[in-house]
N, C-alpha and C positions, 0 to 999 in steps of 0.2 A: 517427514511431514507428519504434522498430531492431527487427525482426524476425527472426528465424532459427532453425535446426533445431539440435537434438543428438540424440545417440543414445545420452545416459546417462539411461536411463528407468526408472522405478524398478519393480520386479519383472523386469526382464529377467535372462534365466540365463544365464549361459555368452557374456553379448554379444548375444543373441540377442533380439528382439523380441517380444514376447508376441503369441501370434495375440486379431487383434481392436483391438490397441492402436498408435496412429497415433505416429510421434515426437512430443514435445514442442513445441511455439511458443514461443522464447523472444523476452522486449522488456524493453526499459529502461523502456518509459512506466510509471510508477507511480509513483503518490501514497498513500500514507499518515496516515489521517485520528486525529483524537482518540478517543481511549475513551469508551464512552457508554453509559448504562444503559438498562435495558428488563424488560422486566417478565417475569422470571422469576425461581422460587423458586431453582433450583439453578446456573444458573448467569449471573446478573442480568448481568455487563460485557461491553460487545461491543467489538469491536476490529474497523474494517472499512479497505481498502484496494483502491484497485484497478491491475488491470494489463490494461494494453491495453482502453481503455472494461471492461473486463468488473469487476463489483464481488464481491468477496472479501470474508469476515467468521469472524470466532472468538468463541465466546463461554467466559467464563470463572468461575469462584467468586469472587473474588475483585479487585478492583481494584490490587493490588500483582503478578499471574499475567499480566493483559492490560497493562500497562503495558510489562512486564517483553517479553514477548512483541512489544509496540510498538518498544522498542528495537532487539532483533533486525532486525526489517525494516527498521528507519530504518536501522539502520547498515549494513545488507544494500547499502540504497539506495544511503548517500552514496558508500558507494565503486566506483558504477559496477555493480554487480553485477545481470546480467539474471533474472529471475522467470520461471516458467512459468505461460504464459496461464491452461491451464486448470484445474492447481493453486492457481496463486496463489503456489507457493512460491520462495524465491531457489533460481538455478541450484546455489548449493553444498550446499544441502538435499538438492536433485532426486538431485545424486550423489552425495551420501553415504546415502538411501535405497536408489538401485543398488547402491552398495557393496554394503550389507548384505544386499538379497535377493539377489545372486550368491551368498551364502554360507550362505544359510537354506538347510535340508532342505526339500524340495519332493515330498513323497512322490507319489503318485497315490492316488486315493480307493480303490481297490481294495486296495491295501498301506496305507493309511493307517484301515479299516475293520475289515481284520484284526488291524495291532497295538492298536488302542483295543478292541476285544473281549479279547482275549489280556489287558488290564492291568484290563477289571472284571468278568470274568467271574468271579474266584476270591469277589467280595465279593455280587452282584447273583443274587439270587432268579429262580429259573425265568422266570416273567412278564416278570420285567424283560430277562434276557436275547433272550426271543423279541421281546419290543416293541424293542427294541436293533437287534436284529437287522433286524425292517420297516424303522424309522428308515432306517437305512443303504443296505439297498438299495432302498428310496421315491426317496434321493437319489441314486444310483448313475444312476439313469434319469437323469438330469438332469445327469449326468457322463459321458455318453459320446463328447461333442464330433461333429466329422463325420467322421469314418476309415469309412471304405466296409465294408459286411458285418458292419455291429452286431446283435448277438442282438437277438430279439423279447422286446420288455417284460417278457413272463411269466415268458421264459428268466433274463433279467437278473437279476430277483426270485430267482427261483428259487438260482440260480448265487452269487449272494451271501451269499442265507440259509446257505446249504453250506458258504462258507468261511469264515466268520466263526467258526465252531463250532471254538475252538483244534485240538481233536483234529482236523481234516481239514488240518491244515498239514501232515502229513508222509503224509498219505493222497493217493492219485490220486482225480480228481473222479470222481463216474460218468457209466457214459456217454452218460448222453442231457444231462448238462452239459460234458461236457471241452468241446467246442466254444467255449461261451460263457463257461468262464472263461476259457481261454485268451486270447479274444477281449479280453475284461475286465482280463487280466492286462498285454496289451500296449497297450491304448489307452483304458483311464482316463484322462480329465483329472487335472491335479495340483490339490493346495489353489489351487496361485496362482491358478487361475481362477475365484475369488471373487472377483478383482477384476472381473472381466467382469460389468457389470449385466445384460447379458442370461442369460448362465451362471444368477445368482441368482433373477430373475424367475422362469425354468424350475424354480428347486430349491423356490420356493413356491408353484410351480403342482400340481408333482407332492405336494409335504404335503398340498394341499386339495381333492384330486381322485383317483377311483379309477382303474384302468387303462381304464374306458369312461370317461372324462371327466364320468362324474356327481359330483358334490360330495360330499368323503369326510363321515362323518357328524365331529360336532364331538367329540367325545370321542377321534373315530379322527385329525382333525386336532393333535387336543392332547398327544396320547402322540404321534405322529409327532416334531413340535416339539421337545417336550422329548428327546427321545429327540437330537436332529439339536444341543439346544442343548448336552446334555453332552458331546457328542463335539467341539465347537467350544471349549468350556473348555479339553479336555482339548488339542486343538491348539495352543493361546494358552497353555497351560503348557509346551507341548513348545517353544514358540519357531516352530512353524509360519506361525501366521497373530497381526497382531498384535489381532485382535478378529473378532466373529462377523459374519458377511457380514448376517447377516438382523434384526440390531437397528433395529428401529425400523419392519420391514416388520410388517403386522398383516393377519390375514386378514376382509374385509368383513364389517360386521355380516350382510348378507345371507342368510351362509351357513349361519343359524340360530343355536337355542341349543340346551343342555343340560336346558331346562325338560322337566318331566314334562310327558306328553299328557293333560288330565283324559277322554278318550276311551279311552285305555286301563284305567283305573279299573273295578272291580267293585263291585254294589252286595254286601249282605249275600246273599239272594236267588240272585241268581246266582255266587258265590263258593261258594254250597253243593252248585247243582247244578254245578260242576263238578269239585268233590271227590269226589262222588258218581259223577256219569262216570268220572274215574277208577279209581273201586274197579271198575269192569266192563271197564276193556281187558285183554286177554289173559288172562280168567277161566281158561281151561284152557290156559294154558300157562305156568305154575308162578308164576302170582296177579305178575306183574308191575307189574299195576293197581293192586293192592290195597297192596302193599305199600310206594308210592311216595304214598298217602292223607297220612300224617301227614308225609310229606318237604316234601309243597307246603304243607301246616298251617304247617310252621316258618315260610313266606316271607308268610302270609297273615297268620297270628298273632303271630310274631313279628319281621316286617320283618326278617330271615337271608338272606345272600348265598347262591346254592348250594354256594358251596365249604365255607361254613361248617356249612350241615347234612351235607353231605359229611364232612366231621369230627368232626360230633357224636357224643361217646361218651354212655352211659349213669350214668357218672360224673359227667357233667357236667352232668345232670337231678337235679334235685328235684321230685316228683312226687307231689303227697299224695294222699289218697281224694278230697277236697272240697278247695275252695278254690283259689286259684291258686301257679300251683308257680314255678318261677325256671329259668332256663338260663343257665346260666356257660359262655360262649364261651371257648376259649382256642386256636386253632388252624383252620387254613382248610388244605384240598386242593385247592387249583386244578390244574385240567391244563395242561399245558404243553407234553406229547409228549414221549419219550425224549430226544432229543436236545440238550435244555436243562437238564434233571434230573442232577445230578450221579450220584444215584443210579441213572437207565437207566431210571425207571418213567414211566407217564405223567404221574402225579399228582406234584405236588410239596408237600412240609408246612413248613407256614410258620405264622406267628404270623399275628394279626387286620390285616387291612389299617386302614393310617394309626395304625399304635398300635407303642410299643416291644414289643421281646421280651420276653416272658415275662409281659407283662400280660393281663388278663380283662378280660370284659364281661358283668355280668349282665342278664339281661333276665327283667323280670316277662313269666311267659305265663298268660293267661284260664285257667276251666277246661275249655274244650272245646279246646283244643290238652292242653288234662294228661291228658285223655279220651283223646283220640286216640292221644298219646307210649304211655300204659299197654295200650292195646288193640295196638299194633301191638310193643310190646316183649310181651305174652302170644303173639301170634300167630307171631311173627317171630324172636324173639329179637335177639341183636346177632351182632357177627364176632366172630374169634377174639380182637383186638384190643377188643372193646367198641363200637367202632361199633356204633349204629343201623341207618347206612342202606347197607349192601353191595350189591354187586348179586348175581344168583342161584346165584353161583358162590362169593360169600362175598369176592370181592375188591372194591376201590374202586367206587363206584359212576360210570359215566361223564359226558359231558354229553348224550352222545348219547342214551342210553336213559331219561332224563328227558324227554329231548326231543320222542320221538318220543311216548312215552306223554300226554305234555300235547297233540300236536296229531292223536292221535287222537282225543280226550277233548270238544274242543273242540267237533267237528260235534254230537257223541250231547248235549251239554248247554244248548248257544245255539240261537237261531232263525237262518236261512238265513241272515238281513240281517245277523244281528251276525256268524256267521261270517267273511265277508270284512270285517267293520270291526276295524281296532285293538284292540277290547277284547280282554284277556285276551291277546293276539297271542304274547305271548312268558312262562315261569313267570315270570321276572323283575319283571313286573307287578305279581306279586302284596304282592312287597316295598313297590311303590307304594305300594298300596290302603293297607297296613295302617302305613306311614305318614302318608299322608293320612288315614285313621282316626284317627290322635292327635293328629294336629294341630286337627283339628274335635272331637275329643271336649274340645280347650281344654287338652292339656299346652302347658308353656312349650316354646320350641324350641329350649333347651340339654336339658332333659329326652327330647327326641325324638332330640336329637343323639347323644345318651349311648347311648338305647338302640338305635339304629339303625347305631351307628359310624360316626356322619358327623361333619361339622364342623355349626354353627350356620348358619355361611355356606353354607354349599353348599345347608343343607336350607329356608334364604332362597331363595336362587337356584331354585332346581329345584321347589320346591313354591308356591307363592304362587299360581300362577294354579290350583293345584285347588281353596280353600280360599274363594275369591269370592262362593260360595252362602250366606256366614254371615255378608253384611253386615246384615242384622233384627237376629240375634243379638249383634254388635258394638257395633249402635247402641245398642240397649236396655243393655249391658254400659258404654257412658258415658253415659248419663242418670243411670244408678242410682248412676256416680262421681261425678258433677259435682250430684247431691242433684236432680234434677228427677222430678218425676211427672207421671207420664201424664196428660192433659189428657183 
């Protein structure tokens, strides 16, 4: 076997050797075997060869693509031409790859996080900008290589969320961050250290874990992701990188799911008394209790995000004496903090999550949510705007001061034990309940989807295991298909 070095390696810049990355092994020994199928949907042909004992393979769509590809290497062969071990590929591949990454832009993550903010920020929603934002410096941690006197994790975080924000390009950092971007500004790793499997390991350690190394929850996993996957697009369009480092890596079932807890769940019962607690925190200090009553009704009765009751005007209730009334969602407040908001406020207004612009969603509500909606529009009125539900200054309502009023509410309404248990733990729960309620009262689960602005899938996914208590009910529901009687 003919063995030896070169030093046309493919991602090397300027001549230069990529830290981590050993020269090439190049040999003549190789053989090149027949095309041969195998069992797969997408790409069934495989083309395999090997160089130096070590065995190489390609798999392809087509049987005219691996063939084709076949030739290549045979002809690579016949004419003397050495392979690289650990590629597999012929030496004229190896440096005509060099070639080309000597002349690819190889930004640094820290310059390559700011122009990719700067080109979606004009198009992407508050939320998404701040989620954009984690993304990027989640993987910044995992981009700092070893250069001595790296900021601490927090700072890092911190330091990149800052400059991402277009406006702070021509602004000085402040200064309990100049340190660390500075820091950031000169010793980011470049893209090309996605070739480094270790480099990558690190970038999906940091998606799936918080700064204490407990496992991020799966929802915080998944926006991470996506967040890290659009910015990889957006590299593979600039010519950066030819594909995304993290294809095909998957984070462990282990690390849970997205399933609702049936632990968090309220019966009827206790869904009362704590509406009821509510109406008594902060009785003399300008009814803060009381007037947050029909805000958690929405999430109870009508399965409403809180951005959405956050939005809700009076306009957009129908509300009879008797009977049940309708709410036509058109519009969501989520906060997002100044600095994401085009406008400078904290709240940002947006259309219904997972729905085009300018669409609605009606939702039938009971009549003790119509109860509630009219007693607290007699007591309360709306803002200047028509909102509902202001807070006591007449501006947006926060997440804060929902927040806090539900986990006062909490003690005065449950016993000790449930206290520290799950239930009710967050208002969000209350969304749960009330669709778990339709789903046991037997709508279909495109009807739930409808009225809850979900997908069918999703409300598969996440509901199934609270709904388990109805299998009598199911059973007896096909006997009475399948024509049998009770015996």
């Amino acid at each position: 076997m003919n063995d030896r070095k070169t030093s046309a390696i493919p991602g090397a810049r300027n001549g230069e050797r990529p830290a981590g990355r050993e020269e090439p092994t190049l040999s003549t020994d190789v053989r090149v075997w027949k095309v041969s199928r195998i069992s797969s949907k997408t790409a069934p042909y495989q083309l395999r060869w090997v160089v130096a004992g070590k065995v190489r393979h390609a798999t392809f769509t087509t049987s005219a693509l691996a063939e084709s590809r076949r030739s290549e290497l045979w002809q690579a062969m016949r004419k003397g031409e050495a392979f690289d071990v650990e590629t597999g590929l012929p030496e004229s591949e190896l440096r005509a790859a060099a070639a080309q990454a000597s002349t690819r832009p190889d930004p640094s993550w820290w310059d390559f996080s700011r122009e990719y903010m700067a080109v979606r920020w004009c198009t992407a929603a508050a939320k998404t900008r701040e989620g954009l934002a984690d993304s990027l410096a989640t993987v910044a941690l995992g981009m700092l290589g070893e250069s001595p006197g790296a900021p601490e994790p927090e700072d890092v975080r911190r330091a990149v969320r800052w400059a991402v924000v277009p406006a702070h390009k021509v602004e000085e950092p402040p200064a309990e961050l100049e340190k660390a971007c500075s820091w950031l500004a000169a010793h980011s790793l470049p893209l090309s250290a996605f070739r480094d499997s270790r480099v990558v390991r690190d970038i999906h350690y940091r998606l799936s874990f918080r700064l204490d190394d407990t496992p991020a929850a799966t929802d915080t996993y998944k926006r991470r992701r996506r967040g890290f996957n659009t910015a990889m697009e957006y590299a593979i369009q600039e010519g950066y990188l030819d594909e995304n480092p993290l294809t095909g890596v998957k984070r462990p079932n282990s690390q849970g799911s997205d399933a609702v807890d049936p632990r968090v769940l309220v019966n009827d019962v206790q869904a009362r008394q704590l509406l009821t607690a509510v109406s008594y925190i902060g009785s003399v200090h300008r009814n803060r209790g009381r007037r947050l009553v029909a805000f958690f009704g929405c999430m109870l009765y009508a399965a409403m995000r809180p951005a959405e009751v956050v939005g809700l005007r009076l306009d957009d209730c129908h509300l009879p004496e008797q009977g049940w009334g309708t709410l036509t969602l058109r519009e969501t407040r989520p906060i997002s903090g100044k600095k994401w908001t085009d406008s400078g406020d904290r709240h940002d207004k947006r259309g219904l999550k997972a729905r085009d612009p300018g669409t609605d969603r009606p939702v039938p509500i009971p009549p003790v949510l119509v109860a509630m909606l009219r007693a607290h529009r007699e007591e309360f009125g709306t803002a200047k705007d028509g909102r509902l539900f202001p807070n006591e200054r007449g501006d947006l309502l926060g997440t804060s001061s929902y927040w806090r009023v539900w986990q006062e509410a909490r003690p005065l309404a449950l016993p000790p034990d449930k206290v520290g248990s799950p239930l009710a733990r967050k208002p969000y729960h209350l969304r749960a309940t009330c669709i778990t309620n339709w789903l046991r009262a037997g709508l279909p689960v495109a009807e739930v989807a409808r009225r809850a602005g979900n997908s069918p899938e999703v409300i598969h996914r996440r509901y199934a295991g609270c709904i388990d208590d109805s299998e009598e009910e199911n059973n007896k529901k096909i006997e009475m298909a399948m024509g049998w009687s009770p015996k």
